[in-house]
N, C-alpha and C positions, 0 to 999 in steps of 0.2 A: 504493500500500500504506500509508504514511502517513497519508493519507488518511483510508482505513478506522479505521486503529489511533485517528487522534485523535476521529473519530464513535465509534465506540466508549466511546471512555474518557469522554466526554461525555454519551452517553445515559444517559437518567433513564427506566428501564422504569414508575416510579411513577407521574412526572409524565403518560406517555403514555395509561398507566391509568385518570389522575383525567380526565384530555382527554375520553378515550372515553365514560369515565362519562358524561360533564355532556351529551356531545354524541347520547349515546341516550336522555339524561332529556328533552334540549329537544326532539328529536323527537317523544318521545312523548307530550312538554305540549302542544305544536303540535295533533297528532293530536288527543289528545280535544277540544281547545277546541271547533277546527272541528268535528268529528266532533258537538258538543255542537250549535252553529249547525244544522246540517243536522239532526239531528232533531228540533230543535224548529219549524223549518221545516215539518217534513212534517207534524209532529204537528200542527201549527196549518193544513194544506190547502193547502202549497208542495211540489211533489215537485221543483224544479229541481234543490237540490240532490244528491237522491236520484238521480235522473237521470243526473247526472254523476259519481256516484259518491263525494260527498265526506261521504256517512254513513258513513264508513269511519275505520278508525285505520290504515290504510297511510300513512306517510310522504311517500311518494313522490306523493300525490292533494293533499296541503295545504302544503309546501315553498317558501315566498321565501325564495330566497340572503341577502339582506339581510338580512330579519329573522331568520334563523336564525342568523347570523352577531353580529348584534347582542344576540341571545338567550344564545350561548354564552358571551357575551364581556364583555357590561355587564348580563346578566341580565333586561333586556329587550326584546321585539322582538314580531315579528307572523308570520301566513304570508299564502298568497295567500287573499283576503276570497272566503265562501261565494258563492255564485249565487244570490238570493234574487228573487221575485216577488212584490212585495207585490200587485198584485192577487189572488191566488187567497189572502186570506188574508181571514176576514169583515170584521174590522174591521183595515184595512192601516196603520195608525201604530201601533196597540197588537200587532198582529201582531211589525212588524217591530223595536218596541221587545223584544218576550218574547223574541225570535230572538237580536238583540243580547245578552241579560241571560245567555240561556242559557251562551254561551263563560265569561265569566268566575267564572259558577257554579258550570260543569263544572270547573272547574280548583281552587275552591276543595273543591269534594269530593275532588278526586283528589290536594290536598295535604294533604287531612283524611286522607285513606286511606294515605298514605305516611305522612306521621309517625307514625300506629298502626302500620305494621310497622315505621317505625326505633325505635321504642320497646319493642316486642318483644325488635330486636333487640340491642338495647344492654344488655336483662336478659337473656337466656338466649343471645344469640349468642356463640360460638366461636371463635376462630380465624381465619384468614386472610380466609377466605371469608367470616365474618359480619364482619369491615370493610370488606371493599370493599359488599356486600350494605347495611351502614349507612351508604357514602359514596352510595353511590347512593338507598338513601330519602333521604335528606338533601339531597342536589340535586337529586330530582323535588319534593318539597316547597317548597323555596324558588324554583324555577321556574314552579311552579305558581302559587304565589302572587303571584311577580314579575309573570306573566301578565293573573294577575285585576287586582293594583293596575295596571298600564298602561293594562290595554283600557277601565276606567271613567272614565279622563280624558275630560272630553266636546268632543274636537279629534277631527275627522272625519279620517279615516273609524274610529276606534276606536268601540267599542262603546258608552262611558259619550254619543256622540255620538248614539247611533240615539236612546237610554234621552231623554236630554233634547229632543230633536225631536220627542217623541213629547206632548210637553206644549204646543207652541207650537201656535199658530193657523196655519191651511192656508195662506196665503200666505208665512207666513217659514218655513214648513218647507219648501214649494215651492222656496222661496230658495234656501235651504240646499240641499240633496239637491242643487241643479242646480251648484253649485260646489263640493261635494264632493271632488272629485278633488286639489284645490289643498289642501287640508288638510293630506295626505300630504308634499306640501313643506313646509308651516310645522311640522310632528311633526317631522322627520327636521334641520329647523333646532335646534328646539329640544331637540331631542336631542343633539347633538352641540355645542351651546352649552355644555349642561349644565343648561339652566336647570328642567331636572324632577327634575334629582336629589334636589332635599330632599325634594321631594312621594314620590319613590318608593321610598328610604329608609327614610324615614319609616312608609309606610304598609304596605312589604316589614316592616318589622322589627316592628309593630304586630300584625297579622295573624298573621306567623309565633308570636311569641310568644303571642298568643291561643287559635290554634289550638294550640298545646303544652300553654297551659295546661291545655287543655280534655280535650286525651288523658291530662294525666297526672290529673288528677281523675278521668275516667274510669276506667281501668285503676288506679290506683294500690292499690284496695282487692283484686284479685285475689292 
């Protein structure tokens, strides 16, 4: 009974609040990226990823433990990497360059789209409901954006990785792509060094504030 009383007196219904929030925003960054990936995929004469379903914004279709946890937490991370066939695409380096570019695209529109309605809602919102409603545009925007600035570092297997493979000559792309996988350990090294924080601070806070400026010039004459 103690027990009880002292979780009790401890719990922060806020804190658990903002958790949730943050934790159905990076879902849902996750979601479109991929979801971005895959159809541009198809669009360009890949249905692999169609195929398996990951043109979708279901959660549960694009979800790494890891990166999602690392998304939540240091704001940012990855999910599991689309299914992609470059052969079914005409031109397969430019193909799977567009395919790449598409994810962190998709994310900077979908952070362009959230800070128009936290800016909505900061003028005419209300009450309870339009703070937590503002806490949550607020952290799909800055996730979103956390998202785009990661995925363009060009350390394989991230996306700024495909984008610049796409410029090298057949043999050291060849290279490349076939060691790939090893990437993903020297990311998650220098992740956790820290050694990417200035770059993505940096380019987080550059972006976010850009895109703000750009909605409040926008809108500011209404």
């Amino acid at each position: 009974m103690n027990t009880i009383s002292t979780f009790l007196e401890h719990f922060d219904l806020t804190q658990l609040i903002s958790l949730l929030i943050q934790a159905i925003a990076a879902l849902l960054c996750i979601s479109f990226h991929e979801m971005g990936h895959g159809f541009a995929a198809w669009c360009l004469g890949d249905e692999t990823a169609k195929r398996q379903g990951r043109v979708s914004m279901n959660p549960l279709h694009h979800i790494d433990p890891l990166g999602l946890i690392l998304l939540i937490t240091a704001g940012f991370g990855w999910a599991k990497p689309v299914p992609v066939d470059m052969r079914n695409f005409k031109n397969p380096k430019a193909g799977m360059a567009l395919t790449a570019l598409a994810g962190p695209v998709s994310n900077l529109l979908f952070g362009f789209l959230a800070l128009c309605g936290y800016y909505f809602c900061l003028r005419y919102g209300q009450g309870e409901a339009a703070v937590y409603l503002g806490l949550f545009l607020q952290d799909l925007a800055v996730i979103n954006c956390g998202l785009a600035v990661f995925n363009v570092i060009p350390i394989s297997p991230l996306d700024g990785s495909k984008v610049l493979f796409a410029f090298l000559p057949q043999r050291a792309y060849s290279w490349l792509m076939r060691y790939e996988r090893y990437g993903m350990l020297l990311l998650i090294l220098l992740v956790v060094l820290g050694c990417l924080d200035g770059f993505l601070n940096t380019g987080l806070q550059w972006v976010v504030q850009g895109m703000w400026r750009g909605v409040v010039g926008l809108f500011s004459g209404l």
